[in-house]
C-alpha positions in Angstrom: -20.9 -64.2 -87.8 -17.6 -63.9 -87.0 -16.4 -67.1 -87.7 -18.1 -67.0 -91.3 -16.7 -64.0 -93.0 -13.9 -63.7 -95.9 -13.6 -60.4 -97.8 -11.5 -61.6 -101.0 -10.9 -58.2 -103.3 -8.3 -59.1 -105.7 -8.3 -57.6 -108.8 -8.5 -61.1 -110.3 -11.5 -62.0 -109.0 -12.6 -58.8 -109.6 -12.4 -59.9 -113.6 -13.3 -63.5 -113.2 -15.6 -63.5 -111.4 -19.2 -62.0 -112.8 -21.9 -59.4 -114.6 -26.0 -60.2 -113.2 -26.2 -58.1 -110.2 -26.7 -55.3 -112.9 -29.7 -57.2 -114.5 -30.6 -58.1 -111.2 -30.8 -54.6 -110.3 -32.3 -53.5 -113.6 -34.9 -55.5 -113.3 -35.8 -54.1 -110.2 -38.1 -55.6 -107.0 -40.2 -58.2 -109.1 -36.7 -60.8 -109.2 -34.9 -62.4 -106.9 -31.8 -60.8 -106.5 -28.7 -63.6 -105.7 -28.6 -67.0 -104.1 -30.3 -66.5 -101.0 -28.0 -67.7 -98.7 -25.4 -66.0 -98.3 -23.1 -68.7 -97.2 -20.3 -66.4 -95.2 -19.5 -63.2 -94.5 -17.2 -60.4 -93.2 -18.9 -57.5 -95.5 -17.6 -55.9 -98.6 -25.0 -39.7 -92.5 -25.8 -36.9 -93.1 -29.3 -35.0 -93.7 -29.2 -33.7 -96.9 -31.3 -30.0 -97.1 -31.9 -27.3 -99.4 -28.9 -25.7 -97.8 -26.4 -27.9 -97.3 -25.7 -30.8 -94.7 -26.5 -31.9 -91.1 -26.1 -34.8 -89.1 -28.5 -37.7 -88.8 -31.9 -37.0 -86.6 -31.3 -39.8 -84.2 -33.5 -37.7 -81.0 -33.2 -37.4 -77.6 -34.3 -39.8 -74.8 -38.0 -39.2 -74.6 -39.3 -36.9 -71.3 -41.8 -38.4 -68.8 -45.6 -38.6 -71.0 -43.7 -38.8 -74.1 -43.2 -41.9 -76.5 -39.8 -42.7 -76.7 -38.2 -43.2 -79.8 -38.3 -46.1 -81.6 -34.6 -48.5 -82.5 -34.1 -47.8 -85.5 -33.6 -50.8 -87.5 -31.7 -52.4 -90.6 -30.3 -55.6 -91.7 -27.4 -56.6 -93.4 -28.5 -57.9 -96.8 -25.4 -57.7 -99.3 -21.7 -55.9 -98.6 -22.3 -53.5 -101.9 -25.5 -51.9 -104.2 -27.6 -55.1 -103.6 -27.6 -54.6 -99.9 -29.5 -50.9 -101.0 -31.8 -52.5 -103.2 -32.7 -55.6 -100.8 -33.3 -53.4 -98.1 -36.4 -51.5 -100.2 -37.6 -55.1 -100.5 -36.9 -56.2 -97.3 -39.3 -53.0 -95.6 -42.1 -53.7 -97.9 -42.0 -57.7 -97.1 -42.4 -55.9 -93.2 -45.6 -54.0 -94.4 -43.4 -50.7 -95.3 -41.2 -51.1 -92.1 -39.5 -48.0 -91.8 -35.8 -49.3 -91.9 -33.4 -46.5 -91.6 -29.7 -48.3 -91.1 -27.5 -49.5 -93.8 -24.9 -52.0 -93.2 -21.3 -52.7 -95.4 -18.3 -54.0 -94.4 -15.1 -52.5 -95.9 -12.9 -55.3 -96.9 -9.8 -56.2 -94.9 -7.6 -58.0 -97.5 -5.4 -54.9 -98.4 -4.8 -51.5 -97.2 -6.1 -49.2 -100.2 -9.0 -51.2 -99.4 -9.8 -50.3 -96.2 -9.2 -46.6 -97.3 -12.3 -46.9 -99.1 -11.6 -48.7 -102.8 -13.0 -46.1 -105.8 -16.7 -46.6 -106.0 -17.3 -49.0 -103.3 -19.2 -46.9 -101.3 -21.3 -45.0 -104.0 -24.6 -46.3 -103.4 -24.6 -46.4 -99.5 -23.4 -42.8 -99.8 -26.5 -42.0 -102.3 -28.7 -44.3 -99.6 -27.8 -42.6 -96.8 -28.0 -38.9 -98.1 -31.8 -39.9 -99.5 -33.4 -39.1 -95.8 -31.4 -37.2 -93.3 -33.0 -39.7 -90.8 -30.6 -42.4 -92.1 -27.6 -44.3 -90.4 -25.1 -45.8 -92.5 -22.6 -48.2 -90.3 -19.3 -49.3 -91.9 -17.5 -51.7 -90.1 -14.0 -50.9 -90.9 -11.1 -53.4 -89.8 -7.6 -52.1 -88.4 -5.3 -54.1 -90.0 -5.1 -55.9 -93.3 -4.9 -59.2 -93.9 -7.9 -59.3 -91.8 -8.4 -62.6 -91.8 -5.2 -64.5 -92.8 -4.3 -66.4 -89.3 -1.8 -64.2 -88.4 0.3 -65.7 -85.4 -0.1 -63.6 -81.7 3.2 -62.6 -82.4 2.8 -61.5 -85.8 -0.6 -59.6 -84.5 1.0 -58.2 -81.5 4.4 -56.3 -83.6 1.3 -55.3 -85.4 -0.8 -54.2 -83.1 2.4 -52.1 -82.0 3.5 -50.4 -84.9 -0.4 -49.3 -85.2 0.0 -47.5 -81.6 3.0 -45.8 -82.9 1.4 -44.1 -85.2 2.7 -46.5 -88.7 -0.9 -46.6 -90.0 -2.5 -43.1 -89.6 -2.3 -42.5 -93.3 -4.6 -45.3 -93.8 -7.5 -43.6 -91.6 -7.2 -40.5 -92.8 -7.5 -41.4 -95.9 -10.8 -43.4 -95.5 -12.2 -40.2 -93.6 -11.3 -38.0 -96.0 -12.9 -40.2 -98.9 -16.4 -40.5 -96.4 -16.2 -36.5 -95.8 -15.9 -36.4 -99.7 -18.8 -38.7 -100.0 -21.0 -36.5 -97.8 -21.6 -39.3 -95.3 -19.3 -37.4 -92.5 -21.4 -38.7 -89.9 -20.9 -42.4 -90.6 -21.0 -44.7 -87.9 -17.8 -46.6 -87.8 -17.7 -50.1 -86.2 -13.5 -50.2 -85.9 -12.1 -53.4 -85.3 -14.9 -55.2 -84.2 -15.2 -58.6 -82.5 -11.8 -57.8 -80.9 -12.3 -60.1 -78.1 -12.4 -63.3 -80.3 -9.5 -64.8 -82.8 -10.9 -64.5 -85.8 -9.5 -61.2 -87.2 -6.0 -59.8 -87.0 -7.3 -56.8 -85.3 -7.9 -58.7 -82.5 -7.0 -57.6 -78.9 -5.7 -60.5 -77.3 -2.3 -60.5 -78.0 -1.5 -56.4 -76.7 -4.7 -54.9 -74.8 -2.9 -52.2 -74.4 -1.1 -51.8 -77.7 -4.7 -52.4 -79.1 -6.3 -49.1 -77.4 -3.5 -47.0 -77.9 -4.1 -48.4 -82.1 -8.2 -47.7 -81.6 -7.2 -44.0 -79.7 -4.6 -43.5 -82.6 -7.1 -44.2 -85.5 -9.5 -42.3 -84.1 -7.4 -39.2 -84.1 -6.3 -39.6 -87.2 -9.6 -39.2 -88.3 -11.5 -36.7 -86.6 -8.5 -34.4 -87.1 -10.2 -34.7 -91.2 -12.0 -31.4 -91.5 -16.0 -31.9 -92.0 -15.8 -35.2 -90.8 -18.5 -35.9 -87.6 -18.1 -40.0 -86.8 -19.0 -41.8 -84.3 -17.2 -44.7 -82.8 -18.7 -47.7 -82.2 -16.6 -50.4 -80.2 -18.2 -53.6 -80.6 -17.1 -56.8 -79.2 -18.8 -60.5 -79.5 -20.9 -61.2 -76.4 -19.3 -63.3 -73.5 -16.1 -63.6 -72.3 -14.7 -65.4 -75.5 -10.9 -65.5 -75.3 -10.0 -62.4 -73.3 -13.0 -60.3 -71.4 -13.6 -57.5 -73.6 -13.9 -55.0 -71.0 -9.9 -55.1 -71.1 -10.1 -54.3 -74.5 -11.6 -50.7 -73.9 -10.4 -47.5 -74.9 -11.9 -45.2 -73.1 -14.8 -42.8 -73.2 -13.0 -39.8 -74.9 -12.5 -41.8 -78.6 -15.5 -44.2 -78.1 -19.3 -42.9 -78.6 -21.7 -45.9 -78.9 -20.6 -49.4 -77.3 -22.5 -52.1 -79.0 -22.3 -55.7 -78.8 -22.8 -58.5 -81.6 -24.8 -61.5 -80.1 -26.1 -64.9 -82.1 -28.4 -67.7 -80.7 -25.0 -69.8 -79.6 -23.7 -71.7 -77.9 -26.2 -75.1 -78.5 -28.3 -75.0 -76.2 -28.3 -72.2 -74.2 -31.2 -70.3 -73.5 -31.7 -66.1 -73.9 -32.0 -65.9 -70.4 -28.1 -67.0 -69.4 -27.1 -65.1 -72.9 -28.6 -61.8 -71.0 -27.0 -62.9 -67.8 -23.5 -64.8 -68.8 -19.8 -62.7 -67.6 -19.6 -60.0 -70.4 -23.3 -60.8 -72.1 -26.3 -58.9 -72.9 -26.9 -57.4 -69.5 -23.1 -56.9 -68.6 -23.1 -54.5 -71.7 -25.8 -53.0 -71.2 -24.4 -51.8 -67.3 -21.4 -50.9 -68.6 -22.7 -48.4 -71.2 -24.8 -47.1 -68.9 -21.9 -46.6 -66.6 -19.9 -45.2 -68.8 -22.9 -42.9 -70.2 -22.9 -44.4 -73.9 -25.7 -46.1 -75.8 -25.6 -49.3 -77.2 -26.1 -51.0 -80.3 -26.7 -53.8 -81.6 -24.4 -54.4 -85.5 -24.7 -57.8 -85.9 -27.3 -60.5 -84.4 -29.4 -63.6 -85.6 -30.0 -66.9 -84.9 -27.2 -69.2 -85.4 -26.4 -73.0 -83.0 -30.2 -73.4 -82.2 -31.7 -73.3 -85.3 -35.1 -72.0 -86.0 -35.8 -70.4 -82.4 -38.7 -68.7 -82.4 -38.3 -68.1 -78.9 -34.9 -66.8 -79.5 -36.2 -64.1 -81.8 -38.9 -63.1 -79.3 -37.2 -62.2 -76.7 -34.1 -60.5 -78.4 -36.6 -58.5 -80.1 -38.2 -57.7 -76.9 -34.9 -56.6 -75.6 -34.1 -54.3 -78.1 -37.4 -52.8 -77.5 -36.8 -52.1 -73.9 -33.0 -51.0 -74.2 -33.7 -48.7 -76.9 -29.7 -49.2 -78.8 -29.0 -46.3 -81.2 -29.5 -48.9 -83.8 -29.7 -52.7 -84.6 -29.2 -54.6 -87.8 -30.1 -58.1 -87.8 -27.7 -60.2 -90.0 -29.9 -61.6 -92.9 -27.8 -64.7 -94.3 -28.1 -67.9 -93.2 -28.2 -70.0 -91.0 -28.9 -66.3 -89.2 -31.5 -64.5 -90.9 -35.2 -65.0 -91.6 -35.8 -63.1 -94.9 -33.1 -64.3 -97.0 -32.8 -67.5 -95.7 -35.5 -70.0 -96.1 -34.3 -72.2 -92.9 -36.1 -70.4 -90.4 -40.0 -70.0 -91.1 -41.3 -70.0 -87.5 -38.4 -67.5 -86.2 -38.9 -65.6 -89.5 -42.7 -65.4 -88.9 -41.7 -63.9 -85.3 -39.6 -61.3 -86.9 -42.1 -60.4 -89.0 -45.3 -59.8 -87.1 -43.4 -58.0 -84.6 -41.9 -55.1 -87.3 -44.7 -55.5 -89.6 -46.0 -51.9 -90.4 -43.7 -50.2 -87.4 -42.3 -46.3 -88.3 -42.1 -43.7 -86.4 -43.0 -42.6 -83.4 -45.5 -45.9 -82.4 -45.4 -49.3 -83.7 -49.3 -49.5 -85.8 -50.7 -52.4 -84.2 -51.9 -54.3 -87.2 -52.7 -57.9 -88.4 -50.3 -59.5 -90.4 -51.5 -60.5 -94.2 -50.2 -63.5 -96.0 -46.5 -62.3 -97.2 -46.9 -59.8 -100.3 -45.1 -61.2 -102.8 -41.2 -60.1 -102.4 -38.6 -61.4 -103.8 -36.8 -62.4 -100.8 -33.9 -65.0 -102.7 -34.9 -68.5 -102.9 -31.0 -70.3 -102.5 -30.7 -73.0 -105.1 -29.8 -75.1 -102.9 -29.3 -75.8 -99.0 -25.6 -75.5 -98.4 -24.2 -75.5 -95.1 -21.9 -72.6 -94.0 -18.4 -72.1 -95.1 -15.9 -72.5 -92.3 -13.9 -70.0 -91.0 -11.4 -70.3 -93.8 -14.1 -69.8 -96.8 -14.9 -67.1 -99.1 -17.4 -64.4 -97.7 -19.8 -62.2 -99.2 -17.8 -59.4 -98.5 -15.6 -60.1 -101.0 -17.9 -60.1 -104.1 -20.7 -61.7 -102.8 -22.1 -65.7 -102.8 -19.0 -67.3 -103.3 -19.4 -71.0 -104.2 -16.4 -72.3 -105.5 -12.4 -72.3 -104.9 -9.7 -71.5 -107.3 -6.1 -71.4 -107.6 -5.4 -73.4 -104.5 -8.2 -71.3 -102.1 -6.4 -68.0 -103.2 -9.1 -66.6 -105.0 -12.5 -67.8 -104.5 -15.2 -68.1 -107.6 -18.9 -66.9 -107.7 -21.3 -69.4 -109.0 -23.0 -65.9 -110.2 -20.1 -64.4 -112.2 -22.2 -62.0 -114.1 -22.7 -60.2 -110.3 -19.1 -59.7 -110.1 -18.1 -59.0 -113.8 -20.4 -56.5 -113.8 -19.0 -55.2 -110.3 -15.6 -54.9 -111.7 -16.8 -52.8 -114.6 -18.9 -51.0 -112.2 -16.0 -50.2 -110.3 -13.5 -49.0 -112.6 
């Protein structure tokens, strides 16, 4: 969620902070893999054939006596090579769920970062080229310092000097380093959640200084030769503090409009979520209007708690809309397989993907859960606030150090072995 996510990269934490996420990835599917609950979190594709490279098979809309395609599906697991591993384990806890999207976060501390640090995005390159059927979706912010409470005024001068053209470098930098990968076709959720306050990259501040950034940094980056990325612009759903439809940048720089939506506020129900100004039906119009599909990056449950209902019917609507893809985000309090907090939404989830792949659903009984290692959290915490340390930085952080500059993982043999990784 949004309001959850801190991606802390120093190069300090970096050595601090941790080795086991190579033992847990040594030792492969029979051992839990982290804590479980990932308590926050911002986050830190091509075909590959005997010739050479294609985009991803994502087909066409299915003609009259056909059956249409189904969503393909993910999860965000892990920001870096766990999220790979966890998503093997996370298809066979579904029955072999065929689960085709992988989700990381670029981190939004520090330019070189955003330009795609050395080796961050190894194994979601190696994942993604596997199966030319694949989507790989990078959320990738627009300015750095992310998530440092910048002031309207410091976001707007910002937000400016972007539209003039300041920050080009930056993009076509990352594009050239995702061409080099041979993921060319990534998916690229770009400053995300712009309708909110949480980020820098948010929109309310400039609307229109903030398009003519998105149209700039798209530019810069399809003018990389190779490269074939799409565009996904993705606000939260509702109005939130300015209506998101001010925020768009038009249909020449934007190819898939998606929408990230939690159970939230308390107490309302999935019905006023479809219908609320700027919610799940509003969306849906307006990418039909402006001839797009939709997506679905980030949703969960979140102010309502285990909801089965909740988890019935947003499944049910991403059945009927079809989005180009949807990754449910598995941390809690939103997800079902990695957090423990939700059995009866979880149990939802599961019978309704259990044993799905292409081109029907197999309608099948569910057996008692095979025995993955879906993390079992050591304890119960409740989520960091807005201001804590997130996954994307290097993982489940726990601790603060150094005055809430750098944050500590209870796990520092994950993220020692990450820094050496890295190198």
């Amino acid at each position: 969620m949004a309001a959850q996510r801190r991606f802390r990269s120093r190069s300090l934490v970096y050595a601090v902070a941790g080795i086991a996420v190579s033992a847990a990835l040594v030792s492969g599917p029979g051992h839990a893999v982290g804590t479980g609950e990932e308590r926050a979190a911002t986050r830190p594709v091509l075909t590959a054939t005997a010739g050479g490279e294609s985009s991803a098979s994502l087909g066409p809309p299915a003609l009259p006596g056909e059956t249409a395609p189904l969503p393909a599906t993910g999860a965000y697991l892990h920001y870096g090579p766990q999220g790979v591993a966890r998503l093997a384990w996370l298809s066979r806890w579904l029955g072999g769920a065929d689960l085709r999207v992988g989700h990381t976060y670029l981190p939004g501390d520090l330019w070189s970062n955003i330009e795609g640090a050395p080796r961050f995005l190894d194994a979601w390159a190696d994942w993604r080229r596997e199966r030319g059927d694949r989507i790989l979706v990078l959320n990738v912010p627009m300015l750095e310092r992310n998530e440092e409470d910048l002031s309207d005024d410091e976001v707007r001068a910002l937000l400016r000097r972007g539209a003039a053209g300041e920050f080009d470098a930056h993009y076509r930098r990352l594009a050239e380093r995702l061409v080099g990968l041979r993921v060319p076709d990534t998916v690229l959720v770009l400053g995300w959640e712009m309708n909110g306050t949480t980020y820098t990259h948010r929109c309310g501040p400039d609307p229109e200084a903030w398009k003519a950034y998105w149209n700039r940094i798209v530019g810069a980056m399809r003018s990389v030769p190779g490269q074939r990325f799409r565009f996904d612009f993705t606000p939260s759903r509702g109005r939130d503090t300015v209506p998101w439809t001010q925020c768009y940048p038009g249909d020449g720089t934007v190819d898939i409009i998606g929408m990230d939506t939690y159970d939230q506020p308390q107490g309302m129900s999935f019905d006023v979520q479809v219908a609320e100004p700027y919610g799940l039906r509003a969306h849906v119009d307006f990418a039909k209007a402006h001839g797009k599909p939709v997506s679905y990056p980030e949703w969960g449950l979140f102010r309502n708690g285990d909801n089965p209902e909740y988890m019935r019917r947003m499944l049910a609507w991403i059945d009927e809309h079809k989005p180009l893809y949807n990754t449910l985000t598995d941390y809690c309090p939103h997800g079902v397989w990695q957090c423990r907090r939700n059995p009866k939404a979880a149990a939802v989830y599961r019978s309704t993907l259990y044993g799905r792949t292409e081109p029907v659903p197999t309608p099948a009984s569910v057996p008692n859960p095979v025995p993955v290692p879906a993390p079992v959290p050591e304890t119960t915490p409740e989520p960091l606030p807005a201001h804590g340390c997130s996954p994307t930085g290097l993982g489940d952080w726990t601790e603060h150090w150094l005055g809430g500059q750098v944050c500590v993982r209870r796990d520092w043999w994950s993220s020692l072995w990450w820094f050496l990784w890295a190198r």
